[in-house]
Each structure stands twice: as C-alpha cells, then as structure tokens.
C-alpha positions in Angstrom: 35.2 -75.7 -103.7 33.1 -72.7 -105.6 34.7 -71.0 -108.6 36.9 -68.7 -107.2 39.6 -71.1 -105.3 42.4 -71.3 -107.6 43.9 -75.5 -107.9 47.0 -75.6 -109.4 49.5 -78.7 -110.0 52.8 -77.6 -108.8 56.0 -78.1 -111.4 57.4 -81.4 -111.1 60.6 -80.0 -112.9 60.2 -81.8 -116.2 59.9 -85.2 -114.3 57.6 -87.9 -115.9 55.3 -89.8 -113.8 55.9 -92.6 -115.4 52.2 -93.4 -115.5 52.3 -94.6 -111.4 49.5 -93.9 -109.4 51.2 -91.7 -106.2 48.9 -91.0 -103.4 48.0 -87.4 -103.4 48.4 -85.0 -100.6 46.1 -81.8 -100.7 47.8 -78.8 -99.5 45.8 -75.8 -98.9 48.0 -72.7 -99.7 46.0 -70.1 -97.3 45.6 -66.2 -98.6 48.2 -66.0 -101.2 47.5 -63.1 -102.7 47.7 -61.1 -99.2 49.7 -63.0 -97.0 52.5 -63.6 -98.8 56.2 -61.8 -98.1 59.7 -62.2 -98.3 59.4 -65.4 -100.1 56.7 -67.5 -98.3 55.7 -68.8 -101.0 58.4 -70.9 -101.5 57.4 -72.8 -98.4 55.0 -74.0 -100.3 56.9 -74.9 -103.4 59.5 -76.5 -101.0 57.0 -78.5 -99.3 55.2 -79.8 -103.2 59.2 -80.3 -104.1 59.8 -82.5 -100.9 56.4 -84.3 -100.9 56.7 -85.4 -104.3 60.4 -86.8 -103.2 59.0 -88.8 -100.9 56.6 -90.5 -103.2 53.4 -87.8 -103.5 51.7 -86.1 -105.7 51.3 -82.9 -104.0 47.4 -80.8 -104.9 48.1 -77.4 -104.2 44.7 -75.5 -103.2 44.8 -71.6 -103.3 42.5 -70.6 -100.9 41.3 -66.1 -100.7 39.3 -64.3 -99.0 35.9 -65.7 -99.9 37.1 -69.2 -101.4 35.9 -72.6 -99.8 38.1 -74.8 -98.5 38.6 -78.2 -100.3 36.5 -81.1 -99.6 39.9 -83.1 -98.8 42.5 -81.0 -96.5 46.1 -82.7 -95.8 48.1 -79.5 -94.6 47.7 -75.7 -94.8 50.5 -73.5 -95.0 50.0 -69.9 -94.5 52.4 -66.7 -94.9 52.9 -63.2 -94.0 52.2 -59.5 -94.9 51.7 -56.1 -94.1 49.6 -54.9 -91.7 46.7 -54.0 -94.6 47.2 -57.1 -95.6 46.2 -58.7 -92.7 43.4 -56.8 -91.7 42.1 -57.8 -95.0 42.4 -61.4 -93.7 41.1 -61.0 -90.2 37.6 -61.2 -91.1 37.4 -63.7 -93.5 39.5 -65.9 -91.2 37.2 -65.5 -88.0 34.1 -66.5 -90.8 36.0 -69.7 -90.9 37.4 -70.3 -87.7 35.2 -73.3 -86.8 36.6 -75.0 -89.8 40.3 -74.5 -89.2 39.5 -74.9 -85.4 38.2 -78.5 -86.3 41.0 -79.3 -88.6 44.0 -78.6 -85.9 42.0 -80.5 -83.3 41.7 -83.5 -85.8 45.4 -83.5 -86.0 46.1 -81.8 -89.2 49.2 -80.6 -89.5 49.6 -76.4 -90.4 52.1 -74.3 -90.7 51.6 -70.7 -90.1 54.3 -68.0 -90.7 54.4 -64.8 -89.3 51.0 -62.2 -90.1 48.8 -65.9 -90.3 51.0 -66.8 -86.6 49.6 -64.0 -85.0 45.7 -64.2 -86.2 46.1 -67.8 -85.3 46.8 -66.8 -81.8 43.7 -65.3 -79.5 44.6 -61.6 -80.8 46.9 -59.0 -82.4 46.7 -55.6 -81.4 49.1 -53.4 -83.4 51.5 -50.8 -82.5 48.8 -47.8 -83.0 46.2 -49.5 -80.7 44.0 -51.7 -83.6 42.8 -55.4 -82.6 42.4 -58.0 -84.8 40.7 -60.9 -83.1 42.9 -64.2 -84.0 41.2 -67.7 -84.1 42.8 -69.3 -80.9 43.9 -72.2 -82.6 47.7 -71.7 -80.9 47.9 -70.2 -77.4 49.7 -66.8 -78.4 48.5 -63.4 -78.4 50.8 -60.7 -80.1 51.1 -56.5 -79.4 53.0 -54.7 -82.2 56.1 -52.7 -81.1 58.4 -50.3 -82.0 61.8 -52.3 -81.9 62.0 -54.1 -85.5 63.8 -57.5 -84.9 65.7 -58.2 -88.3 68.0 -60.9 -89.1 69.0 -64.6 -89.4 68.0 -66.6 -86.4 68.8 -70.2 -84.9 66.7 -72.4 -83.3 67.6 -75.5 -81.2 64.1 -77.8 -81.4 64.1 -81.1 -79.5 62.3 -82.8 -82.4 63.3 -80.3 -85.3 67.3 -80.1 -84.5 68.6 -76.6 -85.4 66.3 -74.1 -87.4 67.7 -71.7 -89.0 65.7 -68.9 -90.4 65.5 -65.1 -91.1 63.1 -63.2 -88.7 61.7 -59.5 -89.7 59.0 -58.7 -87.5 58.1 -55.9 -84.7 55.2 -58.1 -83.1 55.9 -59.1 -79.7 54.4 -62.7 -78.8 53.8 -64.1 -75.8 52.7 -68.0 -75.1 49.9 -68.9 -73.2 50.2 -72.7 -71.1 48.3 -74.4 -74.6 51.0 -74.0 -76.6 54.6 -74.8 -76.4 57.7 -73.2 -77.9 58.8 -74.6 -81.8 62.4 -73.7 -80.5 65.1 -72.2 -78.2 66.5 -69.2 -79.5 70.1 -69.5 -80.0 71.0 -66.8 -82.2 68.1 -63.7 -82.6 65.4 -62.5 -81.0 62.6 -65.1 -81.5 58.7 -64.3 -80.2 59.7 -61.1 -78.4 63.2 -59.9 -77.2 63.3 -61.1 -74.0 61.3 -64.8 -73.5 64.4 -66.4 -75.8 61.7 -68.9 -77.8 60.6 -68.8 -81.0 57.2 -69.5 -82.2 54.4 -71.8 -81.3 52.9 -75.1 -81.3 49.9 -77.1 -80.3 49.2 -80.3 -81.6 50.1 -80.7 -85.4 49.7 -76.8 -85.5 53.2 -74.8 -86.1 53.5 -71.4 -86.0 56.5 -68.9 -86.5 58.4 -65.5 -87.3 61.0 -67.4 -89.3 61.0 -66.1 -93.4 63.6 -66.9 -95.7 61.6 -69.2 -96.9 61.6 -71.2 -94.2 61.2 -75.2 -95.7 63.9 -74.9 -97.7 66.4 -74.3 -95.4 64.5 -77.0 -93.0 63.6 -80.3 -94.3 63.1 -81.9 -91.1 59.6 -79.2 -90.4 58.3 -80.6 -94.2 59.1 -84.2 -93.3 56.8 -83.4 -90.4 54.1 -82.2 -92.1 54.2 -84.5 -94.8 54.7 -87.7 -92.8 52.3 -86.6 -90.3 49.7 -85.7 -93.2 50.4 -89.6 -94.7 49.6 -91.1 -91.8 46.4 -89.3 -91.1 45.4 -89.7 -94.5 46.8 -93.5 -95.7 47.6 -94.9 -92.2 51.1 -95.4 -92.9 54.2 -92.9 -93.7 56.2 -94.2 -96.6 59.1 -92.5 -98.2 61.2 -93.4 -101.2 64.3 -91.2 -100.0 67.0 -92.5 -98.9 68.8 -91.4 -95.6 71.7 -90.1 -97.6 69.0 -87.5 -99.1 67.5 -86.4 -96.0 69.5 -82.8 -96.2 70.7 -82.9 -99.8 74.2 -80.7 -100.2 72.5 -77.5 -101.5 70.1 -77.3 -98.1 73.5 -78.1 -95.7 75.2 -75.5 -97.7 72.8 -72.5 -97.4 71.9 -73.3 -93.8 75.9 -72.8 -93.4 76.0 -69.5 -94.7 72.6 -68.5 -93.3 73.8 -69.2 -90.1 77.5 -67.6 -90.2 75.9 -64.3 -91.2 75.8 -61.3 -89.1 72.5 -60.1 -87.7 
C-alpha cells in the first residue's frame, strides 16, 4: 500500500479488547472522498459495527484515486456521488479493473451502491450523451434519464428477506443474462421504472440504488459479506451473536418506519 491510502481502525465504542486475539477482516472502503452521498459511509461503519459483533476486528482501508489496494482484501464497499464525482473515478477505476475483476471472480464479496453500481456495470452514459466505460464486473449497463426516482423502497430477496432502503437516482439500469436481480421491487421504482428489480448481483458481487445507509437498516446483506468474507479467509464462519441479536430492536424499529413512509 504506498503512502497515500489512508488505514484507519474503526471506533469500537469505548469497548476493550480484553487483550484477545480476533481475526481481522480487511475492508477496503473504495473512493471515499468522491463517492460518498446521502450517508454511504455509514455502510461502512455499519458493516465494522456488525463485524466486530460477530467476533472481528474489522481493518478499514481507504482506498482514492491513485492509492494501492491492500496486500490482504476481505470485502470492498463502495458509495455514491455526483456525476463529477464519478467521472473523477472512471479512470482510475478502469486502471484497476484487472484487480477488482480478479477479486469478484475469486469470490470476494463487494458491495457497490449507486455511482460505483453503475461503473461496475459495462457502461454509464449520462443524461447529456457522456460515456463512462464501467469495469464489467456485474452484467448492467446504465443511461441517465430525466425522471428522478426518490424515495423509500422495499425489496423482497429470496436470500436477503425484505430490503428496505431509500432510492434517489435518475440512472436507468438494465440487466444483462450475467447478473441476477438483488430483489423484487415491492414498493419504488428499483433499476429503472418499469423492469420492477432492484440492483445486481453476480457471484459475491452486490450492487444497488438503495441509500439510507443501506447496512443499517439490513443486517442480513452485512452478515453476507462478513460470513462469506470468514469463510474465504479462515475456512469457517463463526459468530458470537446470538439469534436473539440477529435484528437488534433499534434496526426492526427504523426498518418500520422506513417502510410506512410515503414515497
């Protein structure tokens, strides 16, 4: 990693370690300063917070425009921005696509939201005619559009269970046969306003429009990356939650009221 990738120890919230060796998950937090809106962040803190529940000690990586990757990569979580934003991003991400290309195919887990959703895909073109060639690494390409779609959204997921999330996006994404849906949309617009999905998925690789953040509202998608990650890394998932804590009170309230809000 060269001297310009920031490494950071997320807040255990004044918890000791007690002195215990945990095993350590590295995740790579991709283009933070740029890619980063309404709140994606706190996928990332949600995912340390949940990690560290389990049994982890979660490594957060910052990774910008011209920083290496780590030597050791468990999961990568990427965000969203604005269109300048993104373009700033574009290039640095096709300079690296061979590496993230060989990451998803050896099953690491990734979860891209929104802006990093579409340049995963084969291509964005945007609403005034711009193309931003994407990495390929899910099945989707995406055209800008002039209909803003806005608002909390639910997802039925045959692993996932109900996702409930907050879309703001005017991309319009359509799946190619390599990827497969993340959910059914059963409140919203989801990938465009008329296919009635929401986001992507090949392999480990997850991508979506859903803000709000995201993780928090959803344990079951960090459980995935984290237990997937484990496995990968230690041959073996092993969690020191009990089932009781799987959606702790405050998650089951706020995906309550997320999901009786009007659009």
């Amino acid at each position: 990693m060269n001297g310009s990738a920031q490494q950071e120890t997320p807040d255990r919230d004044g918890a000791d370690r007690d002195g215990a060796d945990r095993p350590e998950l590295v995740i790579v937090s991709l283009y933070p300063r740029d890619m980063n809106i309404y709140g994606d962040r706190g996928n990332v803190l949600s995912l340390s917070r949940r990690a560290r529940a389990h049994g982890y000690d979660p490594v957060v990586v910052e990774v910008n425009p011209g920083d290496a990757l780590p030597e050791r990569v468990d999961i990568v979580i990427g965000g969203g921005g604005q269109d300048s934003g993104q373009g700033r991003v574009a290039l640095d991400l096709q300079a690296r696509a061979d590496e993230f290309r060989g990451l998803a195919t050896a099953g690491t887990p990734m979860l891209m939201i929104c802006g990093l959703y579409q340049l995963f895909g084969h291509r964005f073109v945007t609403h005034t005619g711009d193309e931003l060639t994407g990495i390929g690494v899910l099945d989707v390409e995406t055209r800008g559009g002039t209909e803003r779609m806005i608002g909390n959204i639910v997802l039925e997921s045959p692993e996932f269970g109900e996702i409930i999330g907050y879309e703001n996006h005017s991309g319009n994404t359509t799946l190619g046969p390599g990827s497969q849906p993340l959910g059914r949309v059963v409140q919203g617009a989801g990938n465009n306003p008329s296919d009635g999905v929401e986001g992507a998925r090949t392999g480990n690789v997850l991508g979506s429009y859903l803000h709000g953040s995201l993780l928090p509202k959803n344990p079951a998608i960090s459980d995935f990356l984290i237990k997937t990650a484990a496995e990968r890394r230690y041959g073996s998932f092993r969690s020191e939650l009990g089932a009781a804590e799987e959606i702790p009170e405050t998650v089951a309230r706020a995906r309550a009221s997320a999901k009786r809000r009007p659009r």
